[in-house]
N, C-alpha and C positions, 0 to 999 in steps of 0.2 A: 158130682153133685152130692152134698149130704142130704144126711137123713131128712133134715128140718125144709131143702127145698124140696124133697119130693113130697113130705105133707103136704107144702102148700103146692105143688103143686096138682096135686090127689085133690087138694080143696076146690082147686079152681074147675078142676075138669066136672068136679057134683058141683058147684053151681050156675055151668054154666047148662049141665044137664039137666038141671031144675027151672031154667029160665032165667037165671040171673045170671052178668055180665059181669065180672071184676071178681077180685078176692074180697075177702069182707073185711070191715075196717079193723078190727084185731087181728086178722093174716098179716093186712097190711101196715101194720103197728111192730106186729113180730118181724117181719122182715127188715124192714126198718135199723129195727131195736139190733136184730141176730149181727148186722154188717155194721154200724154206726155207732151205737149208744149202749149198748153189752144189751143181751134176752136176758137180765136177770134183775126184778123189779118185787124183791124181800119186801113185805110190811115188819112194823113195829121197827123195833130198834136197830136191827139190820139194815133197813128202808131207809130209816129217818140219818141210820149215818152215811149213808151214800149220797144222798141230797145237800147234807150238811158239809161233807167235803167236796163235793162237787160245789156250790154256790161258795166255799173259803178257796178254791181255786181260781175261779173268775175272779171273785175279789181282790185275791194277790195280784192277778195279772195284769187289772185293772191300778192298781196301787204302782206297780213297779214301773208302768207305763207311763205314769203320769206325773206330772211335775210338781206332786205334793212332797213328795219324800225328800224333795232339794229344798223346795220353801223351807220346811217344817227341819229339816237338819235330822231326820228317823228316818228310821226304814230302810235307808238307801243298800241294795246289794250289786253288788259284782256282778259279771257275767255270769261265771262258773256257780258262787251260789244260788243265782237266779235260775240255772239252769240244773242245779242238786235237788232246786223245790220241786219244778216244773215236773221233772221225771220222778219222784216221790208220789205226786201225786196221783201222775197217769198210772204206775204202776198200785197204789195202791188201790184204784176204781176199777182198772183191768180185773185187779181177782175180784173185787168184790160186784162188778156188772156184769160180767162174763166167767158164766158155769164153765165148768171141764166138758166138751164135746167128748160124748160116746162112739160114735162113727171107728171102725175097726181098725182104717186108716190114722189118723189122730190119735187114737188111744196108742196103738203102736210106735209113730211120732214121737207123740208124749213121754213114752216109758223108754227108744231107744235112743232120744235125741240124748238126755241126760250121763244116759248109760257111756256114751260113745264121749261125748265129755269130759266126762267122770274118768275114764283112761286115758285121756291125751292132758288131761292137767296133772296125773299121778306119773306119765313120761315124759312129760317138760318138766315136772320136780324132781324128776329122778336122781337128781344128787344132795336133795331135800330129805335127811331123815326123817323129818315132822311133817309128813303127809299126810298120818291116818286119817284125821279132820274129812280128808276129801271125800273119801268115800260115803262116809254120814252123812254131808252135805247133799251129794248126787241120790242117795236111798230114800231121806226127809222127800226132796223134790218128786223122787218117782213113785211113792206110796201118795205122794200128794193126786198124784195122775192117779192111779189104780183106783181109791178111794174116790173117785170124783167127785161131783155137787150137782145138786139139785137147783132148780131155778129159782124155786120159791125159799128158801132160807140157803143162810150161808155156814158151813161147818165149819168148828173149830183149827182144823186145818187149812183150812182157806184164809182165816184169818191170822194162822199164822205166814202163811206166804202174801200177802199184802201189808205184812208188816215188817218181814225181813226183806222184802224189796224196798218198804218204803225208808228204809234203816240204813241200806246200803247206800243208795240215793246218796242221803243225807250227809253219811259220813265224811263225804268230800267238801262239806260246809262245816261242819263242828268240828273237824283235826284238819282245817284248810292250812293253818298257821303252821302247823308240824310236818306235814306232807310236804310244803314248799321248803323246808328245810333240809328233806332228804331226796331231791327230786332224782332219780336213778337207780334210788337203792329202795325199794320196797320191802318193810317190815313185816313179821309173822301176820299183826293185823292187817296188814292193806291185804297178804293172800287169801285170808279169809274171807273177808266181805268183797273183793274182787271176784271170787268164786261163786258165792253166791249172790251177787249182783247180775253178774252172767246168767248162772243156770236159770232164775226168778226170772230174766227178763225175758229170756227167750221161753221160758215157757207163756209168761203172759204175751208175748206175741203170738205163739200158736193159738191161744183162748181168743184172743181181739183180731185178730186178723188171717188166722185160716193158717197154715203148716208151711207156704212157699216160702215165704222171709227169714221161716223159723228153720230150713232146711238150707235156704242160699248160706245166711248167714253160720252155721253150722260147718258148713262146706269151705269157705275162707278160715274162718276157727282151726279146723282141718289142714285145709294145706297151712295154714302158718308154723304150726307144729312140725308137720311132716314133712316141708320144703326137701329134703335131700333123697324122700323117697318118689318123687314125682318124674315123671319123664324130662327127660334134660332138655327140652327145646323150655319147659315151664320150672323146672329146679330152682330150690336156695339154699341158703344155709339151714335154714329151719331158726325158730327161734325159742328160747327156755320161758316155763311157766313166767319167772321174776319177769323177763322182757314183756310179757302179753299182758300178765296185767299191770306193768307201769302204764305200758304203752295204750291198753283199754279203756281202763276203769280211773287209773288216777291220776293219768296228765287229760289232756283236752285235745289229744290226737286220735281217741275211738269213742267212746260212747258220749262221753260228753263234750262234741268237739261241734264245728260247725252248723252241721244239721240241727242237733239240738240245741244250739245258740238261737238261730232263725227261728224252728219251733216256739219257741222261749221267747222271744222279741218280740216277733209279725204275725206268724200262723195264729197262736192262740186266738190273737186282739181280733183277725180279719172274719176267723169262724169262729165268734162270739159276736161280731157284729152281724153276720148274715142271721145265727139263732135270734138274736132280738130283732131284726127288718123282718125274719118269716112270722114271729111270733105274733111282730104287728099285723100281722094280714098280709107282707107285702108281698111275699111268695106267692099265693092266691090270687092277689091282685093283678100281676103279673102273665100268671097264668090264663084271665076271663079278658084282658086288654087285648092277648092274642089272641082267642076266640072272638072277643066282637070284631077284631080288624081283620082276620083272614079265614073266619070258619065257614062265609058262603063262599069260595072258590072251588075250585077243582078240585078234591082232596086237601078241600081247607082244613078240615081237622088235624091233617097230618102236618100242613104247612106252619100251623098256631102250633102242634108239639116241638118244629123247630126253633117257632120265635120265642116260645113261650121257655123253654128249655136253654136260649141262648141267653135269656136275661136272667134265667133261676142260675148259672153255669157262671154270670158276674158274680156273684156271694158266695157260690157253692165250693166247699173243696172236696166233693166227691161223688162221682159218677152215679154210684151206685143208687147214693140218698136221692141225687139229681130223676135217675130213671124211676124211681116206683115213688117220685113224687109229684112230680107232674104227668110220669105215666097213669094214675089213675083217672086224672081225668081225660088225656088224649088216646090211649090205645081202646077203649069201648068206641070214645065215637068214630076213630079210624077203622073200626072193625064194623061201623054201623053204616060207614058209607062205600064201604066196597073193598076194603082194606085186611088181607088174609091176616088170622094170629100171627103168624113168623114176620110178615111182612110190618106190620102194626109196631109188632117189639121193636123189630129192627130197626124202623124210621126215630121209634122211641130211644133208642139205644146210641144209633150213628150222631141224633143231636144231643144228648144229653154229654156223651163222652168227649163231643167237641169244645164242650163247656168247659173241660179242662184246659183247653188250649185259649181259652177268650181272658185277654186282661180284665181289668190289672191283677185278677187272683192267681187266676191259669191253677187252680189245684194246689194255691199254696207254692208252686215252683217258682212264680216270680223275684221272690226274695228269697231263695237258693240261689240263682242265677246272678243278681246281685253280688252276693257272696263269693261264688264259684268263679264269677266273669271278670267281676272287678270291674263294672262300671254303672251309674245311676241307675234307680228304678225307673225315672221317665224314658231313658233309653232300652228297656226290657222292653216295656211297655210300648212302646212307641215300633220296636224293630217284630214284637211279636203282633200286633195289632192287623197288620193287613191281613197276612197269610188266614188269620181267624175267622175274619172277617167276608172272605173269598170263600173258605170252607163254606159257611155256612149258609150265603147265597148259592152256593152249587145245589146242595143239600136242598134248600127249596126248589129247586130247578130239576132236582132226580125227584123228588114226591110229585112236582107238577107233570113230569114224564109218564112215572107211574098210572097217573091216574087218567092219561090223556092214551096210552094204553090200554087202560081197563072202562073208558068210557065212562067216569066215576061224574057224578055231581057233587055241589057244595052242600051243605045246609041249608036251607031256606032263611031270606034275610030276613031280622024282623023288621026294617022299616023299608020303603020305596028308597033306591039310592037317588042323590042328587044327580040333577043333570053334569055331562062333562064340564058343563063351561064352568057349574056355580061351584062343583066341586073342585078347580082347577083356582079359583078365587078363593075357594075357601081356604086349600092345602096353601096360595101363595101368602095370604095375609096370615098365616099362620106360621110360616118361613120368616118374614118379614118380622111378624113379632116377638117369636122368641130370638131371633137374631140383634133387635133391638134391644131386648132382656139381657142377653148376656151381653151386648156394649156396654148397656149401663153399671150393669152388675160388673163388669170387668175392671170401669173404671172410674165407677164410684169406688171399688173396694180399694183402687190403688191410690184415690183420694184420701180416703178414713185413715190409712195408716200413716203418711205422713204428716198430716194436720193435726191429728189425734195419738201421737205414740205410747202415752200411758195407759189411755181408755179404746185402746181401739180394739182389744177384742168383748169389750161388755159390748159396745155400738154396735159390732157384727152379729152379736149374739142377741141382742135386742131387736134387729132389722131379720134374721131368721127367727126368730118367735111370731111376730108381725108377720112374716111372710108365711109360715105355720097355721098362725090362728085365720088368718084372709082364705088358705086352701083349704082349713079344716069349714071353713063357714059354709063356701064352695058346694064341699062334701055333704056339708047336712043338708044341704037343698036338693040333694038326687034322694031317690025313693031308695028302702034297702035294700042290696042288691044278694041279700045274703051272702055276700062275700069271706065268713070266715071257715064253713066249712067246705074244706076244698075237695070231698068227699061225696060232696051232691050231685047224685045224677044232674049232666045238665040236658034241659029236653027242649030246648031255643037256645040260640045267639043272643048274647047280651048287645044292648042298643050300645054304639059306640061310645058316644057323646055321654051320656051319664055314667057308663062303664070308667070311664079316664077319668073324669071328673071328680069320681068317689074315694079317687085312693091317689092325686096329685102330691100330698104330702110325705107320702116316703117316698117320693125322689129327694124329699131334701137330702135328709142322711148322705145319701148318694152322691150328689152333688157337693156336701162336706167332704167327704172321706177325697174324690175327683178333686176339690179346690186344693185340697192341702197338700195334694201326694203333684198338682202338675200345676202349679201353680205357686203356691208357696215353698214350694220343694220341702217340704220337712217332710222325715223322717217316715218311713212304713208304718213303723211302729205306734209315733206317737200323732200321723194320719188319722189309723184307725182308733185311736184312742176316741181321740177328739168326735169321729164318727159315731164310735159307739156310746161316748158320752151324750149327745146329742139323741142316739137312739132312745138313751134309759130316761130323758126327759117326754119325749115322744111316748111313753110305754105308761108311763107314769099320766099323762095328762090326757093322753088321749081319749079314755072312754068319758072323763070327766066333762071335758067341753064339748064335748059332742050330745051327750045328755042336756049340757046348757043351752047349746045353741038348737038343738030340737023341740027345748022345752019338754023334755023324758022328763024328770025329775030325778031322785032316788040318787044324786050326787054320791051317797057315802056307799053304796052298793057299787057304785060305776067304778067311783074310786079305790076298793077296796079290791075288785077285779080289774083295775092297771096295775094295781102291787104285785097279784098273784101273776099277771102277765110276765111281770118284771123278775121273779123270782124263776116261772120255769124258763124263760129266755136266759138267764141266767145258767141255770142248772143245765139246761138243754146243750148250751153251748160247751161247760164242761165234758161232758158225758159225749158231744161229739168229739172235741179233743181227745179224747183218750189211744183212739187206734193211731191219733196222726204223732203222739206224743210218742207212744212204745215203737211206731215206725222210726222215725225218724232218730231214738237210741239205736235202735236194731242195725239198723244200716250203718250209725257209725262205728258197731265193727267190721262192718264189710271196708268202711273207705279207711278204718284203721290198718284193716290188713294190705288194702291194697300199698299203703306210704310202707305197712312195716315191711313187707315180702318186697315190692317191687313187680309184683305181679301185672302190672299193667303193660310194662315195658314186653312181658311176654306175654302178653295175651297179643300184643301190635304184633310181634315175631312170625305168632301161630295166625294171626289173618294176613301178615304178609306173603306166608308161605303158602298159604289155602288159594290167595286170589293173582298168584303173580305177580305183582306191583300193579294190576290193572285197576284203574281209577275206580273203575264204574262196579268191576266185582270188590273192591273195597267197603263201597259204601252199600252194595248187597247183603255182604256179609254181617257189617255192624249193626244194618237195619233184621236182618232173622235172632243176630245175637241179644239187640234191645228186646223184640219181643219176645224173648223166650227167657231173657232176664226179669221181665216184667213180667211177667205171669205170677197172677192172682197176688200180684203187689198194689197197696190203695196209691194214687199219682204222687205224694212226696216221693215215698219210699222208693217207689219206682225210680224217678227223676237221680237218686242222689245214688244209687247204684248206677246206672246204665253211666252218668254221667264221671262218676269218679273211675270207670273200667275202659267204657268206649269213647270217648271225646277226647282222652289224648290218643288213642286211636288215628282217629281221624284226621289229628291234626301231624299227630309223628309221620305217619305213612303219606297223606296227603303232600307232605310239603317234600317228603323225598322223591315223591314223584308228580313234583309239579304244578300242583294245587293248594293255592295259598287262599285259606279261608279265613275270615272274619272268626272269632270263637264263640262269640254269640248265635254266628249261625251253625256251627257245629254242637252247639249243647241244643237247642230248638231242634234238630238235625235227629239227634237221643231222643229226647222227649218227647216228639211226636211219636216213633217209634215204638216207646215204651208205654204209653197210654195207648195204642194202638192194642194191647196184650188184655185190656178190657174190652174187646169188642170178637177178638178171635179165639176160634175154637182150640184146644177142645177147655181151655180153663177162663172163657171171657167170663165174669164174672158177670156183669153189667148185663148181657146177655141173657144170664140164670136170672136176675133178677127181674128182667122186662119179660122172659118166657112164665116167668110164674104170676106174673100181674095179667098175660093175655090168653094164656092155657094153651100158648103154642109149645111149641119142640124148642129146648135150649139150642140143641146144635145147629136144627134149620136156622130157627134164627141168627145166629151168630154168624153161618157160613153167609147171609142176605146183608146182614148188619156190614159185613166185611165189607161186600162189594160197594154196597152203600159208601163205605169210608175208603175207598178205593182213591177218590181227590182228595184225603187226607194224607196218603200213603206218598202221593205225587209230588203233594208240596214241598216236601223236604229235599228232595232230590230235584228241585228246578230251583229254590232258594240258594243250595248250594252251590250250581254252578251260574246263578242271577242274582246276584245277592241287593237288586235292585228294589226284589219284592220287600226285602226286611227293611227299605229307606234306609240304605248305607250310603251316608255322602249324597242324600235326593234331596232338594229343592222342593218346595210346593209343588209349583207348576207341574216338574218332573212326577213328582209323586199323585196328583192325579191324574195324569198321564198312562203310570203303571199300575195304577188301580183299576181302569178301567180295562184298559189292553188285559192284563191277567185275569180280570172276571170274566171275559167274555173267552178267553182261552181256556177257562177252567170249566166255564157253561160245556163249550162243546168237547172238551175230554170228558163229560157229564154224558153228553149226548152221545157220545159214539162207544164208551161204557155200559150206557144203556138199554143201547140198540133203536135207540128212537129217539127223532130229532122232531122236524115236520112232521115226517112219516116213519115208517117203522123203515133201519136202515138194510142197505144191503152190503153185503162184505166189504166191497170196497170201499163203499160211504163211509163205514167206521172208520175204515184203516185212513181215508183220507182223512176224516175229521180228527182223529190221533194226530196227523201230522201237522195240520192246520195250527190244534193246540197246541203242539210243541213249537214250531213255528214261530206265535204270539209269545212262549212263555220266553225261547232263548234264539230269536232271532241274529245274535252273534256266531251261534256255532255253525251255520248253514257261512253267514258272511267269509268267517273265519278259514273255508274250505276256498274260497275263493278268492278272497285279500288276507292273507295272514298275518296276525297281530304285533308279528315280531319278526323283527332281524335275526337271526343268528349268529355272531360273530365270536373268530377265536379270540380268546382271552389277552392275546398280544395288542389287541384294539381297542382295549375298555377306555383311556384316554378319547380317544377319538368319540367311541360311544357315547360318556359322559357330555362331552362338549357338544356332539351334536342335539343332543336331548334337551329340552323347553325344562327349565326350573321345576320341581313338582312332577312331572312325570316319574312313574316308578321303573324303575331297571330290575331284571330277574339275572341274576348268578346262581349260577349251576354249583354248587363247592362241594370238593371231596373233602375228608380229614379224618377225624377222630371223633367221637363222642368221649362224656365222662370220665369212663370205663376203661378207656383205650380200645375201643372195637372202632372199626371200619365205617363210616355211614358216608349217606350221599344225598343232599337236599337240595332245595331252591330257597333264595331269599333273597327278599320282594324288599331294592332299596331305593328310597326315593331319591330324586336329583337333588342335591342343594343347587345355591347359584353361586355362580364365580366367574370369573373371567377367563380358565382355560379348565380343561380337561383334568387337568393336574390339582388344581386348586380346589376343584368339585369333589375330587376323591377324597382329598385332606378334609375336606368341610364335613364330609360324609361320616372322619370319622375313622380314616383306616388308612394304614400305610403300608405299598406293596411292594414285592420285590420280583424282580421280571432275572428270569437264567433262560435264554433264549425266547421259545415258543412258551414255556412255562410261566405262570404266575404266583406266586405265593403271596397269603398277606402274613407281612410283617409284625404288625403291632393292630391293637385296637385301641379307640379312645373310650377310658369307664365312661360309663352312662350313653354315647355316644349314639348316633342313628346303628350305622352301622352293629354296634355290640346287643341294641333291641329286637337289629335281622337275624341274630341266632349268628355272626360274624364272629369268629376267636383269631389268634395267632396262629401260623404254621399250619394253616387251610390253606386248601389248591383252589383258585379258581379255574374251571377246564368249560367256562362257555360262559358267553356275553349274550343277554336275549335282552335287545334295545327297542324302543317302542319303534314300529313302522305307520305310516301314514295308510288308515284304511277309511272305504268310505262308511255312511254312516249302517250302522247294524240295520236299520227299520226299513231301507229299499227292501227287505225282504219279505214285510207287509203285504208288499203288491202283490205277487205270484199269492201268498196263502190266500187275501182275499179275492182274486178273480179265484181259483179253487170252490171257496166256501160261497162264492156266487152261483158256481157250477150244482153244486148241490142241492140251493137253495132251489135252483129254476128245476132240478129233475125230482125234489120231493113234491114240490109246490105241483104240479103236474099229478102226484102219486094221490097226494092227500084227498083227503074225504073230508065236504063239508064239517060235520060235525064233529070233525078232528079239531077247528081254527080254537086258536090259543083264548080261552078263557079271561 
């Protein structure tokens, strides 16, 4: 914990000892500010220039996204210079919004990270007699540390290191012509600004983002240098200064490579659009929606911090902002109806962290994934949706436990509820109409465009204004609901109906950014544009018509605060970019090292060796490895580590022994994992921040938070061996099918988690209810013990195999051979049947030609492109086993046994239970 959370945490404990609940809104401003937006907020000219590059960075990214610069024949930039600006900038607002941490740790960091660089680029030059440079370079950066800075102004020195980062940036845009000239051979100049592009960045990531990223990355730095002094299972050649920085700084394979392309593209636009939707109020709004719909329940408050935190968690790309932003309003009143601090945070904590995992943002990861996967973002979207989705119903279902344990009540309602029936008419005509809404909306819009193809998006944008100005009319007709500051004690539930009613209109936004990204399919990027251009109209008009339609007056006052709205939504949104910008350079030298070293291939080595080829200790391993990779990393950063180190992991090892996964659910697989690294001790961040908003214990908390997310922990490891949950190859039908059977298997690993179902359980009852869930989630592997899935046949049968197999069924081959390298390997590969008329004909179709010397099979030849050469198929590979599909009956007779089981249960709590136990 640093220094700054034990203040506020010192704070919280005086005023809750004084009678006051929460930290006070400058704590909760500083914390904010300290993890998010830099703690350093200079007046005068210092001030005025961090705002002024802050709102000319939205602006660029706004420009480069938008389809002016092609109209107009300006502006237009590249990738790479697009992505020269992007990191100029974040590096230049990193020094100038975030002072140098004092903390004994960090300062030491600071001065030895440098230090320790500063030798390993003077021994990869070592056949460089023009090195002295470096050491001057390494001494500037670590007097910059020593010297520190203040919060309140910024020193001369400071502003030299946000100038030589923003310098170095750059330079790969203004000598782009000359560089591509000499690609392989780096000039005196590229070492120089290579070096300190480096040293500048990784120091401003220590400043923006806390010492772990600036210590991983350090650590690859490290071994890429030193490859030949390392233990030989992880050994390489090592590589020379010239190799590290072509390879870093001046091609598009480490710092400015993928990660900060995506950055660059999609991140900025997505959190720049949630800064302008919060700025509007829609954050608040959000937050009082799930208050009036679930804060009289059982530990309603806790239940509104999950809804309320799963809809702040659509926009959000980060945990942390997520917790002490809507924790201010839900961890007082969860503490006010029965709800301990630890426990409080933690409910705050396990939902807010889940918000990483909720489409279409997911933290930013979803357009890495894109990138990484190589396939559309509606298919991201789509395969990562359920699992989120499951999570976060369980998570209501452990807060409803909790409090059916502790006997808790809701809030009192403020209105009489409707009777069952009216409110059963109400909720159906309310189904019925917005299902009508979106018919028409579906396919009027698929009218306008072909009737109208010149003018059809003014008409769309004219029928959203109209649709706009009708919900803002709406809204002026509820009374104020004081909905902007989200800071206010609340001391009553907001009445539903005028609650929704008052803030209908930033669903549109939402709905824009939703129509374009799954529906029109365009682009993440220029999605969210379109989004947040729709927002900055919204920003811009909204206090105005609403003044009109109340009859307020004072238009040029209204109007002159949507400007001001529009400028800090603006600003806001830079200044949160900033930690995801220096992340996501940072990392690309981690995934630089990984392509340079090859270090992945032995990291698979060293967990092949740790887990025996055992499936299931495989994927133990990569799951402790994510989270300890992920430590006190923000969710990009996380994501693009864990995923460029463990997910060919799992896919190398997995397929040599057996296990052919989808790669979508192998990087999903990572990512949960490593988001997981904000909620557990001893560095969950997320945690430190919900313990300092509730004045409980970081570490209790974190260790409750954990268990809480314990059905998060599950998920990845039942997707992987059911990859039914992520809608692989599902049908509709099928798909609510499996939504339902997994939500109610993931209730009761909730419930027997918990220790309380009905009633409070008894040893067995968990253990059965554990098996029940398992049961529902992979009712194949139980079948599988009893009809098994597969033939075995020697390889002298594949003929026969082939022919007997139905077209489209997939055949597994066992193949020994060669890798790359020429080392030894041994996998499975998953080939589907063509059709043909014999055995023979099906193999050729396939794609592969083989040669039979007895009992042996070898393949002969492969066809490029071919099925076959996609299975990971080469020439002069053995095949040494045929696994053909066998006729089993259907996986879900296994239904029956779990639920007469879960029947069993039901009838001996129901017995146990106490009146005032029955489910709320």
């Amino acid at each position: 914990m640093t220094d700054e959370d034990k203040q506020l945490q010192a704070a919280e404990v005086e005023n809750l000892a004084a009678g006051h609940g929460g930290l006070s809104q400058k704590e909760i401003d500083e914390l904010i500010a300290s993890s998010d937006t830099g703690a350093r907020s200079p007046t005068g000219f210092a001030g005025a220039t961090i705002l002024v590059v802050a709102l000319a960075w939205s602006l660029f990214q706004l420009w480069i996204a938008s389809p002016l610069p092609f109209i107009l024949g300006w502006g237009i930039f590249n990738d790479t210079a697009a992505r020269s600006f992007h990191l100029a900038f974040a590096l230049f607002l990193a020094f100038a919004a975030y002072p140098a941490a004092r903390t004994k740790v960090e300062l030491v960091l600071g001065v030895g990270v440098p230090v320790l660089l500063t030798v390993l680029f003077i021994y990869g030059a070592s056949d460089d007699s023009t090195i002295w440079w470096i050491p001057l370079i390494g001494l500037a950066v670590v007097a910059a540390v020593v010297l520190g800075s203040p919060k309140d102004y910024i020193p001369f020195w400071e502003w030299g290191l946000a100038i030589a980062g923003a310098a170095a940036a750059l330079y790969v845009y203004f000598f782009y012509d000359s560089i591509a000239q000499r690609v392989g051979a780096p000039i005196q100049q590229d070492f120089v600004i290579a070096v300190i592009g480096l040293l500048v960045l990784l120091e401003a990531t220590r400043r923006a983002l806390g010492p772990a990223l600036m210590v991983v990355a350090t650590v690859f730095l490290t071994y890429t240098f030193l490859g030949p002094m390392m233990p030989s299972i992880i050994a390489h050649k090592g590589n020379s200064l010239s190799e590290v920085v072509n390879h870093q700084w001046i091609t598009t394979e480490g710092v400015f490579g993928i990660a900060l392309g995506v950055s660059t593209s999609f991140v900025f636009l997505f959190v720049l659009f949630g800064s302008l939707l919060d700025k509007a109020g829609a954050g608040n709004y959000f937050i009082q929606v799930a208050f009036s719909l679930m804060g009289h329940m059982r530990g309603g408050p806790a239940k509104a911090a999950v809804v309320s935190s799963a809809m702040t968690g659509l926009i959000s790309g980060s945990s942390i902002a997520n917790v002490v932003t809507t924790g201010t309003f839900t961890i007082p009143l969860m503490k006010r109806v029965g709800f301990s601090s630890e426990k409080a945070g933690a409910v705050e904590v396990a939902s807010s962290v889940n918000g990483q995992i909720m489409p279409p943002v997911m933290g930013a990861a979803a357009f890495l994934m894109v990138e990484y996967v190589g396939i559309p973002y509606f298919d991201v979207v789509k395969h990562a949706f359920l699992p989120a989705v499951i999570s976060y119903i369980a998570l209501v279902y452990i807060v409803h436990l909790e409090a059916m344990k502790a006997g808790m009540e809701g809030l009192p309602r403020p209105v009489e509820p409707k009777p069952w029936v009216a409110w059963l008419l109400s909720l159906t005509f309310t189904i019925a109409a917005v299902c009508a809404l979106s018919f028409t909306v579906y396919y009027g819009m698929g009218w306008i465009r072909p009737a109208f193809p010149e003018t059809a998006g003014y008409i769309i944008f004219a029928l959203l204004v109209a649709a706009y100005v009708g919900l803002l009319w709406i809204a002026s007709r509820e009374a104020d609901l004081h909905m902007e500051d989200p800071n206010a004690p609340v001391t009553r539930l907001p009445i539903p109906g005028p609650t929704i009613r008052a803030g209908l209109h930033y669903l549109l936004p939402v709905v824009v950014l939703v129509w374009a990204l799954m529906v029109d399919r365009l682009s993440p990027g220029l999605s969210a544009f379109w989004a947040a251009a729709f927002m900055i109209f919204i920003l811009l008009t909204q206090r105005p018509l609403m003044a009109m339609l109340r009859g307020t007056g004072n238009l040029g006052a209204a109007t002159r605060m949507g400007g001001m709205d529009l400028l800090d939504g603006l600003i806001a949104g830079a200044r949160n970019m900033i930690g995801i910008g220096i992340a996501t350079a940072t990392a690309g030298i981690i995934v630089g090292a990984v392509s340079q070293t090859g270090v992945g291939s032995a990291l698979a080595n060293v967990v092949e060796v740790l887990s025996g080829g055992n499936i299931l200790a495989i994927l133990f391993l990569t799951a402790i490895l994510s989270l300890i990779l992920g430590m006190g990393l923000p969710t990009t950063a996380n994501y693009i580590v864990v995923s460029a180190l463990l997910a060919p992991v799992i896919v190398t090892l997995g397929q040599q022994n057996g296990l052919i996964v989808p790669l979508i659910a192998v990087h999903l697989f990572v990512f949960y994992f490593g988001i997981m690294a904000d909620v557990t001790p001893p560095v969950g961040l997320a945690s430190f921040a919900a313990a300092a908003v509730s004045g409980g214990d970081p570490i209790r908390t974190g260790v409750v938070a954990f268990f809480y997310s314990l059905r998060t922990a599950a998920l990845p490891f039942l997707f992987i061996f059911n990859t039914d949950l992520l809608l692989i190859n599902v049908g509709w039908g099928q798909g609510i099918f499996v939504f339902v059977v997994a939500t109610v298997a993931m209730l009761l690993f909730a419930a027997a988690t918990q220790g309380w179902f009905l009633a409070r359980n008894r040893i067995h009852e968990s253990v059965l209810l554990l098996l029940i869930a398992f049961t529902l989630f992979r009712p194949g592997f139980w079948m599988d013990m009893v009809a098994p899935p597969w033939d075995d046949l020697p390889p002298a049968q594949i003929e026969e195999a082939f022919m007997a197999a139905s077209p489209g069924e997939q055949m597994r081959l066992r193949i020994d051979g060669l890798n790359a390298i020429g080392d030894p390997v041994s996998f499975t590969a998953l080939l589907p049947v063509p059709a043909g008329e014999t055995g023979a004909e099906r193999i050729a179709a396939a794609g592969i030609e083989l040669m039979q010397d007895g009992e042996r099979v070898m393949i002969d030849n492969v066809e490029f492109g071919g099925v076959a050469q996609e299975a990971g198929l080469d020439w002069d590979q053995e095949i040494v086993l045929v696994r053909a599909p066998a006729e089993q009956p259907s996986k879900y007779w296994m239904f029956i046994p779990a639920l007469l089981v879960l029947a069993l249960i039901v009838w001996m709590q129901r017995r146990r239970a106490q009146p005032q136990m029955a489910v709320a």
